[in-house]
MDAnalysis code that builds the backbone (N, CA, C; Angstrom):
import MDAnalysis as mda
import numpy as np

u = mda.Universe.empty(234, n_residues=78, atom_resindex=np.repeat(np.arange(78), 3), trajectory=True)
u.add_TopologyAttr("name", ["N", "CA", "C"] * 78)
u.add_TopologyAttr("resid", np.arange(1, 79))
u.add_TopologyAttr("resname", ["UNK", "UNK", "UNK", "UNK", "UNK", "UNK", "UNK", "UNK", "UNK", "UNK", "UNK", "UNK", "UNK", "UNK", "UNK", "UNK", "UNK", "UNK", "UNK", "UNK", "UNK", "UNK", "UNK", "UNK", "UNK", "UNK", "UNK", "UNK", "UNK", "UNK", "UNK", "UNK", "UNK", "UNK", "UNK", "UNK", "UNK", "UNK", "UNK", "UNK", "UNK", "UNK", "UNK", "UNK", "UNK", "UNK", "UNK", "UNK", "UNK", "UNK", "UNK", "UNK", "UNK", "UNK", "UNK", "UNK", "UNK", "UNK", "UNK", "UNK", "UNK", "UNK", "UNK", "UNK", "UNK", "UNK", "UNK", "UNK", "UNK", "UNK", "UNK", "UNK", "UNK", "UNK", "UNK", "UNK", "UNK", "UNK"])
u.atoms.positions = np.array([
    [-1.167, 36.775, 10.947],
    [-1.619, 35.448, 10.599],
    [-1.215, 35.152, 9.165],
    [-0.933, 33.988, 8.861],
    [0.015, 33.445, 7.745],
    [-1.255, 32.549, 6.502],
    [-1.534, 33.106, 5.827],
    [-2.614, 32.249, 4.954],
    [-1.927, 31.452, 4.128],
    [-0.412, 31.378, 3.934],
    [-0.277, 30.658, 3.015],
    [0.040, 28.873, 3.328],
    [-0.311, 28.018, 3.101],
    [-0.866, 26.727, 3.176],
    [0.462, 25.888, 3.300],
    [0.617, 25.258, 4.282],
    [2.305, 25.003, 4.475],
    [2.638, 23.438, 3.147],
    [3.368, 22.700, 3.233],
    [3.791, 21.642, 2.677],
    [3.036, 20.562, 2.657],
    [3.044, 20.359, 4.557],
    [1.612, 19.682, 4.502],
    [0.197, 19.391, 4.494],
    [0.022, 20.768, 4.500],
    [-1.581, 21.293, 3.564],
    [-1.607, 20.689, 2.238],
    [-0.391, 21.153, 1.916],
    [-0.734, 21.120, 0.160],
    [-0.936, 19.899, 0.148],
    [-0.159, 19.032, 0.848],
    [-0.430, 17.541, 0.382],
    [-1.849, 16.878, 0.596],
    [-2.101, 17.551, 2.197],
    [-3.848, 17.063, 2.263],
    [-4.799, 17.097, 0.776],
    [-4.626, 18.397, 0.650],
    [-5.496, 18.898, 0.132],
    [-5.309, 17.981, -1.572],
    [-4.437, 17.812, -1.986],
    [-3.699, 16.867, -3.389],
    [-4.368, 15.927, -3.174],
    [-4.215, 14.696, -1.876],
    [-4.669, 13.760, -1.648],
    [-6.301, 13.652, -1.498],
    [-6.720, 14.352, -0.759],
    [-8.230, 14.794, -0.711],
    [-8.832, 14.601, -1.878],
    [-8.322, 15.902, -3.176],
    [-8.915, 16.150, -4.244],
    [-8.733, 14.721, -4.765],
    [-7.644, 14.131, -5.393],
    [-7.726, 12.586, -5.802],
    [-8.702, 11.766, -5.237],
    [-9.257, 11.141, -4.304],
    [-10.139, 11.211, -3.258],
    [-10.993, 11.173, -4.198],
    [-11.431, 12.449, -4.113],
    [-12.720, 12.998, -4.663],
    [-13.411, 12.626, -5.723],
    [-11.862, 12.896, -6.955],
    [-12.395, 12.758, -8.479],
    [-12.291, 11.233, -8.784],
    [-12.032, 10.673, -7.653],
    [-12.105, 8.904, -8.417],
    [-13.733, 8.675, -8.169],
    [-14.149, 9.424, -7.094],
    [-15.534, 9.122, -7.101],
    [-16.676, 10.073, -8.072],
    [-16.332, 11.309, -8.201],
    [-16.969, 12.266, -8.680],
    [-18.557, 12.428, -8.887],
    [-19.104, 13.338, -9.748],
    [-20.239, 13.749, -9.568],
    [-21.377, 12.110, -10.248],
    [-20.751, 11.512, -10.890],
    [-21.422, 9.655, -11.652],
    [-21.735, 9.414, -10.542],
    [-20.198, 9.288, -9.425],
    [-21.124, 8.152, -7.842],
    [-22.190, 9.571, -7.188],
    [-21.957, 10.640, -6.864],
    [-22.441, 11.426, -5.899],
    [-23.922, 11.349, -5.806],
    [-24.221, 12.464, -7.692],
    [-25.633, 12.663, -8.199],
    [-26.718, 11.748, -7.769],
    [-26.285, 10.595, -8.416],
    [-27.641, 9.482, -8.692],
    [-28.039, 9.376, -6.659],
    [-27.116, 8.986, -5.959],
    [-26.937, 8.991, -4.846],
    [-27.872, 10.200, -3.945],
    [-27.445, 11.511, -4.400],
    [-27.636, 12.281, -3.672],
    [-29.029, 12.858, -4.075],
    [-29.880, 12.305, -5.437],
    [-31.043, 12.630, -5.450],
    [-32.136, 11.668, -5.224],
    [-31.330, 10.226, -4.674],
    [-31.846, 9.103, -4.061],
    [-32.027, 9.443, -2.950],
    [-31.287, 10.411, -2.295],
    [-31.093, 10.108, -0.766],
    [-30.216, 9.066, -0.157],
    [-29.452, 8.569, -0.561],
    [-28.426, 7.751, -0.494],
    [-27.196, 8.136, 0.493],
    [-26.921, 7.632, 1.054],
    [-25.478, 7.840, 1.734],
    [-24.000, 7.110, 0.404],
    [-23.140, 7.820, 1.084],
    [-22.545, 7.964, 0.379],
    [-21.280, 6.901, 0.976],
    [-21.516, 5.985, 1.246],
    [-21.016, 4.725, 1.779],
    [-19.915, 4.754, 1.377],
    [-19.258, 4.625, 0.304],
    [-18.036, 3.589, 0.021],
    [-17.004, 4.977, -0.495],
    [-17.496, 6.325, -0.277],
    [-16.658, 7.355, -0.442],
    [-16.301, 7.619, 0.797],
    [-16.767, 7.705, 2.256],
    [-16.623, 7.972, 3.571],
    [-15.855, 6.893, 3.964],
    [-16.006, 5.662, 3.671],
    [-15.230, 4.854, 4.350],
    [-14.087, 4.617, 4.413],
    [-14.140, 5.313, 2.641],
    [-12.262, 5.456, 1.709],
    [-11.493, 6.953, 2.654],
    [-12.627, 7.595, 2.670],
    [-11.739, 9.137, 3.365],
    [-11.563, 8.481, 4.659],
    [-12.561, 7.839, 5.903],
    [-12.134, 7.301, 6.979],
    [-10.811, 6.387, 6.881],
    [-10.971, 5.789, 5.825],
    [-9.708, 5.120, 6.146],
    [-8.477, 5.179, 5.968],
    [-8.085, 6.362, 5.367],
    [-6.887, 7.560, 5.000],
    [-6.674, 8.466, 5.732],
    [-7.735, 8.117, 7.185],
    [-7.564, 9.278, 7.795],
    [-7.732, 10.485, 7.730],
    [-8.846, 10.961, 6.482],
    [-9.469, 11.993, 6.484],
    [-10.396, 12.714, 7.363],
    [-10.974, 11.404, 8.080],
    [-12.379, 12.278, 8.333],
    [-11.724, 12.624, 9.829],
    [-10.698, 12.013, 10.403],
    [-10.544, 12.404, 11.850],
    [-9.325, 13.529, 11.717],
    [-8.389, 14.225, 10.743],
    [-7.565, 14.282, 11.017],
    [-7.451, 15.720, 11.706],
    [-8.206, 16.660, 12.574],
    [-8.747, 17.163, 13.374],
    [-8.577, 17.013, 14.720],
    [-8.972, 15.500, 14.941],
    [-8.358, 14.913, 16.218],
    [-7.048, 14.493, 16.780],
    [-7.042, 14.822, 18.454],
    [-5.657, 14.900, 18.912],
    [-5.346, 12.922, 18.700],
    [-3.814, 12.772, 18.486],
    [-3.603, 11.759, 17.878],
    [-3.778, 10.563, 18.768],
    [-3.587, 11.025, 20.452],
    [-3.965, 9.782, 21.625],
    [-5.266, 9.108, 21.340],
    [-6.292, 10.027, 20.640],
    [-7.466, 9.573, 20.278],
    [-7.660, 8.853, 19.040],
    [-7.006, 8.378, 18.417],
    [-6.551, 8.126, 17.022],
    [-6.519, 9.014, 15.964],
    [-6.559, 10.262, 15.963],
    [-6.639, 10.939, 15.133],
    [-5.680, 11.179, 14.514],
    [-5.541, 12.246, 13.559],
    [-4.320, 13.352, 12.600],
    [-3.290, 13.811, 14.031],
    [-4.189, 14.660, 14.804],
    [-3.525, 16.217, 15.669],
    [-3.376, 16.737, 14.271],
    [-4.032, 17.005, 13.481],
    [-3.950, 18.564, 12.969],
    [-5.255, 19.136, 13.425],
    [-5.616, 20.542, 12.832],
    [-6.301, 21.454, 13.046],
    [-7.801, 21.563, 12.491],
    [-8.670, 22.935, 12.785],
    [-9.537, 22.500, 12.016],
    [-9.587, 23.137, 10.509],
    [-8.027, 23.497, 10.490],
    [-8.059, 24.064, 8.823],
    [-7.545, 23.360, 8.284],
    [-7.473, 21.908, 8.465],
    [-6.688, 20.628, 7.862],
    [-8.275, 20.143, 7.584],
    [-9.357, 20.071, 8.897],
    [-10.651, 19.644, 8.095],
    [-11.238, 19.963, 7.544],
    [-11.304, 21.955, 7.834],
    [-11.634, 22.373, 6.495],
    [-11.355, 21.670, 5.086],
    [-10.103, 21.482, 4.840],
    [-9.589, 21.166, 3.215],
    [-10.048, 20.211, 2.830],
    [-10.254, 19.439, 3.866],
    [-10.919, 18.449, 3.569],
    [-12.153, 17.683, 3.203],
    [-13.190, 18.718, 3.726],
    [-14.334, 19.298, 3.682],
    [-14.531, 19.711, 2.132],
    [-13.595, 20.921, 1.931],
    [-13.424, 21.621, 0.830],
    [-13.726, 20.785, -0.433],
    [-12.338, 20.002, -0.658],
    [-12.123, 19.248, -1.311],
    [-12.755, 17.691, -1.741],
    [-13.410, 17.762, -0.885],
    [-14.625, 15.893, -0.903],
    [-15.528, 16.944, -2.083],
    [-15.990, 18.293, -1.313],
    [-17.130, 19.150, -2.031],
    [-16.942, 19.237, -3.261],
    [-15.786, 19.447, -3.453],
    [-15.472, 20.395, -5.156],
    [-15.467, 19.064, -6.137],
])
């Protein structure tokens, strides 16, 4: 088994992290000790095709894997 992260990993994962830090811990915190959903960060990853890209593509999804949602996962987190 091959751990190293092909071309288009790396790019998920680039794109993801950008993603992330435009929103960072300013939107998350206040949010996440409100109890708040996190609205207008999910809708940005839904609509880049983050949150499905897991799913086979007839369904609208990516067709990638679930170590494409891992990163993605990963990377919203960090």
């Amino acid at each position: 088994m091959n751990f190293v992260e092909t071309e288009e990993q790396q790019a998920l994962r680039s794109a993801v992290a950008t993603l992330g830090k435009r929103y960072g811990h300013e939107y998350t915190m206040p949010r996440a000790r409100a109890r708040e959903p996190l609205t207008e960060l999910w809708a940005e990853a839904g609509k880049n095709g983050f949150i499905g890209v897991n799913l086979p593509e007839q369904y609208g999804g990516g067709g990638a894997g679930m170590y494409e949602l891992a990163i993605v996962g990963e990377e919203l987190n960090a």
